[in-house]
C-alpha positions as semicolon CSV with decimal commas, in nm:
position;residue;x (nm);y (nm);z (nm)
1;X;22,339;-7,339;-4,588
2;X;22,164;-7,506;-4,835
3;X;22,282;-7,630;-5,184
4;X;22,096;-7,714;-5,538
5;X;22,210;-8,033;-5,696
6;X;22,413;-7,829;-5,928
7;X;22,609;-7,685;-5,642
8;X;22,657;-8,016;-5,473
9;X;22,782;-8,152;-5,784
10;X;22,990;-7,855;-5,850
11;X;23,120;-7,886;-5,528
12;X;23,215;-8,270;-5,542
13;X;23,348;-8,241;-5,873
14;X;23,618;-7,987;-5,692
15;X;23,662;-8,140;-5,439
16;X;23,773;-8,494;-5,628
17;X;23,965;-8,278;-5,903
18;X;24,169;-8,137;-5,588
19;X;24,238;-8,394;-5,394
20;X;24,294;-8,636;-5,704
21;X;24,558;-8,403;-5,806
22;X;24,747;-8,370;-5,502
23;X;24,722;-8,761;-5,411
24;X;24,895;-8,799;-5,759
25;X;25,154;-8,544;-5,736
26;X;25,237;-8,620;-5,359
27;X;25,152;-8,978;-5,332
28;X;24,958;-8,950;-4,988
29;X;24,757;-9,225;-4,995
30;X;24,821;-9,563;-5,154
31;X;24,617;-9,692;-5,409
32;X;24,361;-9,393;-5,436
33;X;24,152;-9,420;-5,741
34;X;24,015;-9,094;-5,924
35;X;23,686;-9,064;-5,752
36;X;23,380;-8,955;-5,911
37;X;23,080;-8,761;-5,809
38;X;22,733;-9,020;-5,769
39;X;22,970;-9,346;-5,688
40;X;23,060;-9,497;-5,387
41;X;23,401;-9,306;-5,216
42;X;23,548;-9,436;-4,901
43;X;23,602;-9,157;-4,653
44;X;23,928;-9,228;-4,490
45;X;24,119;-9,096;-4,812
46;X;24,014;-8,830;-4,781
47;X;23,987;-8,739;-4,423
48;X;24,397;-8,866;-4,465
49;X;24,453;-8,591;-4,753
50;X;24,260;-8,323;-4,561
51;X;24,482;-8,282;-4,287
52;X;24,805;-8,243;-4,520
53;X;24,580;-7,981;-4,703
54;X;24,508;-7,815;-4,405
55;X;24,886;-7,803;-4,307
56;X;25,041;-7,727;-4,644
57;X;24,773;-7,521;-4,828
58;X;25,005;-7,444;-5,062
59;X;24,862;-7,760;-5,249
60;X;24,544;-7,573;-5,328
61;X;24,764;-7,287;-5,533
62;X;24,966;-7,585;-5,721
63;X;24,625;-7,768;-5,816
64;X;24,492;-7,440;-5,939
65;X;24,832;-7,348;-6,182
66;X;24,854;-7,687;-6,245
67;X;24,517;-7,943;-6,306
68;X;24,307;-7,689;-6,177
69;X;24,379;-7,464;-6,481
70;X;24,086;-7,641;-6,668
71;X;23,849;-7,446;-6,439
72;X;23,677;-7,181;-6,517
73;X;23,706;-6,856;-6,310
74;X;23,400;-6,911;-6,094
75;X;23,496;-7,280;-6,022
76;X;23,871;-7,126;-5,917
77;X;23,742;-6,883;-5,670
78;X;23,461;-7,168;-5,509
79;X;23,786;-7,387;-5,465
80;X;23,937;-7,133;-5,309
81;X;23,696;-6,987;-5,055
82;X;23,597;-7,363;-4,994
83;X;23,959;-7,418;-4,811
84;X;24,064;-7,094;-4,689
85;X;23,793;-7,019;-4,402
């Protein structure tokens, strides 16, 4: 599969929003700044905050009532087909 830069950056953008929200709400990880898309972001954040999302997807239907109620209905729906496969 290949992505435009508009989907890439769509897809970052999501993916920071989401895991930013949980991280905040569920302190995670220590000391994890809001990341954004086109700067450096160490990995091991997120690979940390992947498995708990993994095990407790759950988080993915708080972020979307909660923060992710900014997004619009086509962002919702790439969040969610992103994590449930």
């Amino acid at each position: 599969m290949h992505l435009n830069q508009e989907d890439i950056a769509l897809f970052f953008n999501l993916w920071y929003a989401l895991f930013y929200s949980i991280n905040c709400k569920h302190k995670i990880v220590e000391q994890f700044e809001k990341p954004i898309y086109g700067d450096y972001v160490d990995k091991k954040p997120f690979i940390i905050m992947r498995k708990e999302l993994w095990a407790n997807p759950v988080l993915i239907d708080e972020f979307l009532a909660s923060d992710g109620a900014m997004l619009s209905k086509e962002e919702k729906s790439k969040t969610l087909r992103s994590y449930r496969h």
